[in-house]
N, C-alpha and C positions, 0 to 999 in steps of 0.2 A: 222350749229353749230358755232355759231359766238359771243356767250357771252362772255364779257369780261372777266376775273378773278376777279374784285371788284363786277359786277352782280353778276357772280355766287355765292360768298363769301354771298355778302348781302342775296341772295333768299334764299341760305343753314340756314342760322342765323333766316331767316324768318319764317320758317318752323318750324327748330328745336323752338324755342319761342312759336310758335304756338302750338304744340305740349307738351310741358312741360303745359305752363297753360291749356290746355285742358282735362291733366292727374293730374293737382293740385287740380283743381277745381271739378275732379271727386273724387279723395283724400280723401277731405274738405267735400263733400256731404256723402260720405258713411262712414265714420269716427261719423258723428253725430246722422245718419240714424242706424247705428250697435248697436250704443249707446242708442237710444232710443227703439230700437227693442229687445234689451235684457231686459233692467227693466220691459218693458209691457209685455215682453214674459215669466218673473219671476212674476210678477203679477196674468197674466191671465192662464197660462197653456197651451195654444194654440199650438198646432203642428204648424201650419201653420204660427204664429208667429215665434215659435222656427225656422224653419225650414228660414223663412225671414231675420231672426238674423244671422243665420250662411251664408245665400247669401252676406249681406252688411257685414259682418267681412273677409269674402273671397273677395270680390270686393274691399275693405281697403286695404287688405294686398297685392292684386295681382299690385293697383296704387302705392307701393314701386316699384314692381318688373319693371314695364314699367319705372318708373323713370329712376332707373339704368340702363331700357335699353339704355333711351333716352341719359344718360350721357356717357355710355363707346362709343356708338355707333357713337357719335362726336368725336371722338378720330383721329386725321389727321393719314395719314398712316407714317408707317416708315419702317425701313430695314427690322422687323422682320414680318412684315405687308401690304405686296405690296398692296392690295387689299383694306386696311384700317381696320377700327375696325365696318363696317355696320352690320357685320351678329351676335353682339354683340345681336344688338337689336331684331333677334331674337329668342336667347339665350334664355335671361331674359323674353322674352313675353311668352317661351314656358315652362318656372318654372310656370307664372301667371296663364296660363291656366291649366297646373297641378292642381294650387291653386285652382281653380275654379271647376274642376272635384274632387277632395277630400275635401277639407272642405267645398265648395255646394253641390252640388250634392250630393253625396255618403253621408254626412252628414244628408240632408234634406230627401232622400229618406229611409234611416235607421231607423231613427227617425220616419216621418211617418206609413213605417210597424210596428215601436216595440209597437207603440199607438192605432193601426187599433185594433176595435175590443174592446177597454178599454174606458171606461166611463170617463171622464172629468168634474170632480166637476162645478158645475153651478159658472160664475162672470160673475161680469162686463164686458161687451165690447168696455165701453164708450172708455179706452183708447188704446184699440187695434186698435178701427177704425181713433180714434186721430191722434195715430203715423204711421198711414199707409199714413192717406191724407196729413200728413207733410213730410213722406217720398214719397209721389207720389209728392210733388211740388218740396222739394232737387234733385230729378233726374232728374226733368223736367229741371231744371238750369243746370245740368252738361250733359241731353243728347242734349239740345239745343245749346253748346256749341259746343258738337262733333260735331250737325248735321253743322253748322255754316261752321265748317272747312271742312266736307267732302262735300257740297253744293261747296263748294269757289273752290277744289283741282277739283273736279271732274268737275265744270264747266272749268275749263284750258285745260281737257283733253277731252273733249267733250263726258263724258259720267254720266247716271244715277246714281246719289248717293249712290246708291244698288248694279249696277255694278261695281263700283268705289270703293266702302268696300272690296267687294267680292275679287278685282281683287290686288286693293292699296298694293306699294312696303312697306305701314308705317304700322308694326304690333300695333301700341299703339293707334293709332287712329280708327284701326278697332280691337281693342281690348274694348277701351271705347265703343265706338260707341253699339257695339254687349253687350255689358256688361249692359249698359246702358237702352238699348231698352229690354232684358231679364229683366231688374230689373222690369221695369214699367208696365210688362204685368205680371211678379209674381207677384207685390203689389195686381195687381187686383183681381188673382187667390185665393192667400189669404185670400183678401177682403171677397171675394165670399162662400170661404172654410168656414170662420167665421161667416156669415148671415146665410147659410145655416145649422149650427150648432145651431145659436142661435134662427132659429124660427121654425128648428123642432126636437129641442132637442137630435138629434144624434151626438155625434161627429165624426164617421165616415167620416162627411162631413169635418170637420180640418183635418184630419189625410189624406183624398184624396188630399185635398189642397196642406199639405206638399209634398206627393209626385208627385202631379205635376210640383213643382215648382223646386222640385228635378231633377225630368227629363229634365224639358226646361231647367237648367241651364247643364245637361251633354252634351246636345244636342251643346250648343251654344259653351262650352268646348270642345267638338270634332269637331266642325268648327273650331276653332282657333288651337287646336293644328295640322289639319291638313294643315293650310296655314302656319304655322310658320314650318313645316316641308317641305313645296313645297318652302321654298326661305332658308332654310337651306342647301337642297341636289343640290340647284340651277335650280333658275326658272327663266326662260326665257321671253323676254319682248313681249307682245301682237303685233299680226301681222300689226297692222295701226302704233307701235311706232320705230316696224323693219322697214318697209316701209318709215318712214320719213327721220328716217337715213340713209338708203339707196339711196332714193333719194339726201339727202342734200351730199352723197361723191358720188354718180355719177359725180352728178351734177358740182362739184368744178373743176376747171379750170386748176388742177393740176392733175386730174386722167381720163384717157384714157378707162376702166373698172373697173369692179370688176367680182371678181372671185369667194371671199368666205367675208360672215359678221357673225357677231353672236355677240348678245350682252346678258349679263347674270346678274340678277340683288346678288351684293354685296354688299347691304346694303337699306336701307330705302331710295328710290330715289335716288339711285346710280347705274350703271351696267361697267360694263367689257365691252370693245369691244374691239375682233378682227376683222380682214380685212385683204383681201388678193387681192391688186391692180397693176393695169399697169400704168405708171405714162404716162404724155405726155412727146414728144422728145425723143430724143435720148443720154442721159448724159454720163459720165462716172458712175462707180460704186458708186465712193468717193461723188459725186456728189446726185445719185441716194438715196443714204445712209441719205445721212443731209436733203433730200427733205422728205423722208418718216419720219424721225423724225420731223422735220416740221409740215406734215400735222398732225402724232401724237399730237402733242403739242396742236396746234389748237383746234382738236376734242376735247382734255381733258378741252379747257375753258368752254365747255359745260355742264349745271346745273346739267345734268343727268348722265355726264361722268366721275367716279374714275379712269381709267385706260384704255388707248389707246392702242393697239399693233400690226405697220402697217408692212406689209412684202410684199413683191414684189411677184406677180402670176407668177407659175408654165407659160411657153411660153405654154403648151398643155394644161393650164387651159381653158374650157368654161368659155364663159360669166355667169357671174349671172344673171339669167331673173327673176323677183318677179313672 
């Protein structure tokens, strides 16, 4: 754990950058996407459209709430704030998901049922199927953005894009991400819901469309607000990234053992570590004291490190063995 404070500064600025356009740019697509799914879905009658309409105005409004995440969650720490402002971000991502579970979902499946079973005036579907395959290319732009980032993050850490989503300290990137990839398989659903309505003249098959589309988006709403609750109540970091830290203060030329570690994530790419060590030599206390804050300090220039806090082991602590 050896980065400097201008690294770390710069990869923090990095990230966060990365992140804000990748939540703009999803913003931007479902802002035009809502837009045109509401005229065609005022046009044509469509459950399936309605129900599409209310997914991209929930996905609009949920890319405020990740904004603000991203903004308060930069917030450097201060007195009233040791930890920082990290768990800001996922605050704000767990209003979005909210978002996402009542005005999609619970919207699109309501809707659905109240149609199921009611006859839908014959139109046009020229431009239902228009604005779907303009809104299958707009998502294509903002999920291939997400994917971009979570490709790039999860190649650092040496794991699958999918594991990586699943696992990732960033609620906004696996918030697009998830958002994104739900949009582009309900467009299809949609799609599907509408053809099948329009060549065998039942609309039952719109009205099933809406509610599925209503489902996959509660589904992907209860993924999200259940990981934005596991790094609220404090979630712990994966056993290969305890183990490196581990290693890296065994290892240091300043510590004799360890006794106890724990690192706990506070914020979006940020964790907590305690440590309970035997320093080498035999110092005085006064001594003892400036060295443990030392290697504190150290540890904190690390990209992934908010908050250091080293204490001297108990003389009948065991070793720590991984």
């Amino acid at each position: 754990m050896a980065d400097t404070a201008e690294q770390k500064q710069d990869h923090e600025q990095g990230q966060q950058s990365e992140s804000v356009l990748t939540v703009i740019i999803a913003l931007a697509a479902n802002t035009l996407i809502a837009i045109a799914k509401s005229i065609v879905a005022l046009i044509t009658g469509s459950a399936s459209m309605v129900a599409e309409a209310a997914h991209s105005w929930a996905d609009a409004g949920n890319e405020i709430f990740l904004l603000i995440a991203e903004r308060r969650a930069a917030q450097p720490r201060d007195g009233t704030h040791p930890f920082g402002y990290g768990r800001e971000a996922y605050v704000w991502s767990m209003f979005a998901a909210f978002g996402l579970f009542g005005a999609g979902a619970v919207v699109s499946v309501w809707h659905g049922i109240s149609v199921l079973g009611h006859e839908e005036p014959e139109t046009s579907y020229f431009w239902a199927y228009a604005v779907l395959a303009i809104a299958f290319v707009l998502e294509s732009v903002s999920f291939f953005q997400a994917s971009k980032q979570t490709r790039a993050e999860a190649r650092t850490r040496g794991l699958r894009p999918l594991k990586f989503i699943a696992n990732t300290s960033n609620p906004t990137l696996r918030a697009v991400f998830a958002e994104d990839a739900a949009a582009l398989v309900g467009l299809v659903i949609a799609g599907l819901g509408i053809f099948l309505h329009q060549v065998t003249g039942n609309a039952v098959w719109d009205a099933i469309g809406s509610i599925l589309v209503g489902l996959l988006l509660g589904v992907v709403a209860i993924f999200l607000i259940g990981r934005n609750r596991d790094f609220l109540v404090g979630q712990a970091v994966r056993p290969e990234l305890w183990r490196q830290a581990f290693d890296d203060l065994s290892g240091s030329d300043e510590v004799e053992r360890v006794t106890f570690l724990h690192l706990e994530f506070v914020g979006p790419g940020k964790v907590f570590l305690v440590a309970a060590v035997d320093l080498t030599g035999d110092d005085t206390e006064a001594k003892v004291a400036a060295r443990l804050a030392e290697l504190g300090h150290r540890i904190e220039e690390h990209e992934l490190v908010e908050l250091a806090m080293i204490t001297l082991s108990r003389t009948d602590a065991p070793t720590l063995v991984p």
